[in-house]
C-alpha positions as CSV (number, residue, x, y, z in Angstrom):
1,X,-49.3,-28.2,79.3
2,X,-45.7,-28.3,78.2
3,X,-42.8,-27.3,80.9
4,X,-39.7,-26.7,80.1
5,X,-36.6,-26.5,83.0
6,X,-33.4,-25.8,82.1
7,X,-30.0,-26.3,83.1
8,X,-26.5,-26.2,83.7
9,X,-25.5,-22.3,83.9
10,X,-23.1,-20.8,86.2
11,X,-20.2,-18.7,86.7
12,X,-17.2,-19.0,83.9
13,X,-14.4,-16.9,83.1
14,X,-13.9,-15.0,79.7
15,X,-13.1,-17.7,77.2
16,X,-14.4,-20.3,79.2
17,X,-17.6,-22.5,77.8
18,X,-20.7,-23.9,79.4
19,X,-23.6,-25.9,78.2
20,X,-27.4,-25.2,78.8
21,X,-29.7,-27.8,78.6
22,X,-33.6,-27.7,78.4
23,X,-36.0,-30.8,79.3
24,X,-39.2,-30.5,77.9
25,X,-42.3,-32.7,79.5
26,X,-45.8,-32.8,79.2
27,X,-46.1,-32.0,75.3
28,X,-45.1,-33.6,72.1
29,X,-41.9,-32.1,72.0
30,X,-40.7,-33.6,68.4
31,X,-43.6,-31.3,66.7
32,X,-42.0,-28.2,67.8
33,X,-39.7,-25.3,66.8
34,X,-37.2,-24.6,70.1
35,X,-35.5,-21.2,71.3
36,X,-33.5,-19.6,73.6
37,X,-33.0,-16.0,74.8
38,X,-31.5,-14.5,77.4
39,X,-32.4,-11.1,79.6
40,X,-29.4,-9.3,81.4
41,X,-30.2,-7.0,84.7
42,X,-31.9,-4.1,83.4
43,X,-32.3,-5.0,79.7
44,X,-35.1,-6.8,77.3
45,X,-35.2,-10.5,77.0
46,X,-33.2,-11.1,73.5
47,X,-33.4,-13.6,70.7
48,X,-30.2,-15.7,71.2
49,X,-30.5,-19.3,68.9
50,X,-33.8,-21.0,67.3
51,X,-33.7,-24.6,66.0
52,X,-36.1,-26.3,63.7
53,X,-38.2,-29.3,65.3
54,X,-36.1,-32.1,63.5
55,X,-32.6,-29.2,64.1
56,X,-32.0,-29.2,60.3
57,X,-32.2,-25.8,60.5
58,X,-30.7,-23.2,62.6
59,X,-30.4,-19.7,63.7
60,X,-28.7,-17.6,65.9
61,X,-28.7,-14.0,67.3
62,X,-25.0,-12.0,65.3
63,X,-23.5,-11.9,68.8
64,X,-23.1,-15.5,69.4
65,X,-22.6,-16.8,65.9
66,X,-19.7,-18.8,65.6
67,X,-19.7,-19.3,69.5
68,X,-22.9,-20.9,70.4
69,X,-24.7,-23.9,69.2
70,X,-28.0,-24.9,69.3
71,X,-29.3,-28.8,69.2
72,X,-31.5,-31.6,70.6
73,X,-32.5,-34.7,70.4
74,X,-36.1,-35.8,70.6
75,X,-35.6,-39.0,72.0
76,X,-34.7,-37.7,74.9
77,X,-37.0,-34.3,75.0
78,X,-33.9,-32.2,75.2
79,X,-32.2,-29.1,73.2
80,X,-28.7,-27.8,74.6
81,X,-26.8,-24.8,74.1
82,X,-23.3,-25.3,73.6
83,X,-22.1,-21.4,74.9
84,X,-18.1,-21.4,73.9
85,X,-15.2,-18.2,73.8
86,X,-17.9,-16.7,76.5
87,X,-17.8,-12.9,77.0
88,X,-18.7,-10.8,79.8
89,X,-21.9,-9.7,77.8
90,X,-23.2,-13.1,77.5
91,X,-23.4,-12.6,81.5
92,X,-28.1,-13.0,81.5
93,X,-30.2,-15.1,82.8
94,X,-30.6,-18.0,79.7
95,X,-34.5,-19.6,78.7
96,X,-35.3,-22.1,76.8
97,X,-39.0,-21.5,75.1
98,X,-40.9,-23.5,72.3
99,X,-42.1,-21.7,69.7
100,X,-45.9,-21.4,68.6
101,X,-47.0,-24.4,65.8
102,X,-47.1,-23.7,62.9
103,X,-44.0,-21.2,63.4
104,X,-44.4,-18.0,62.9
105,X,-41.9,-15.5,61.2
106,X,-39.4,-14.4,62.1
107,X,-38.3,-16.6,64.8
108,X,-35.9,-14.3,66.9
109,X,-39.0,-12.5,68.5
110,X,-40.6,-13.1,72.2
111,X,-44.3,-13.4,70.4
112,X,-43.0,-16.3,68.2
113,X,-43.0,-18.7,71.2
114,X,-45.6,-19.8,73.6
115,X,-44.0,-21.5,76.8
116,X,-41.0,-20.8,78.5
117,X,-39.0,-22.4,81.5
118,X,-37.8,-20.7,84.4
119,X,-34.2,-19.7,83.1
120,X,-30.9,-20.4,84.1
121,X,-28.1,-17.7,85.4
122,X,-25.2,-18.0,83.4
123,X,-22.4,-15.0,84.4
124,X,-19.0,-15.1,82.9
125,X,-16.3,-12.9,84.8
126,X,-13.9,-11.0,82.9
């Protein structure tokens, strides 16, 4: 059984960055697909960045393109999510979540994935 805890949100001003990190245990974490969405107060959990089990490929959610970036390294049982220019909107609770194997299309929805950490709060203040 595969758990996944991440790390390192907070509280950051507009423009500020922070990075997320998600350490994976008890599975064989190089064989999978990894994700991460986030759910503000009151809203659905949304798609925010996918990565490919070896991160030659990537994917992210329009809102954070260009801001955000996904990676890992498998050595370590890791994937981080560099959050930079952060907005107010990107104030949500951030998990990291491993996708089903084989992935399934697409990869930016909740049934893609099969385990999920306990999220981290990340709120940027305007």
């Amino acid at each position: 059984q595969v758990q996944l805890v991440e790390s390192g949100g907070g509280l950051v001003q507009a423009g500020g960055s922070l990075r997320l990190s998600c350490a994976a245990s008890g599975g064989a974490f190089s064989r999978y697909a990894m994700g991460w969405f986030r759910q503000a107060p009151g809203k659905e959990r949304d798609f925010v960045a996918f990565i490919n089990w070896n991160g030659g490929s990537t994917y992210y959610a329009d809102s954070v393109k260009g801001r955000f970036t996904i990676s890992r390294e498998n050595a370590k049982n890791t994937v981080t999510l560099q959050m930079n220019s952060l907005k107010p909107e990107d104030t949500a609770l951030y998990y990291c979540a491993r996708a089903k194997f084989p992935p399934t299309q697409p990869v930016g929805v909740m049934s893609a994935y099969d385990s999920w950490g306990q999220g981290t709060q990340v709120t940027v203040s305007s």
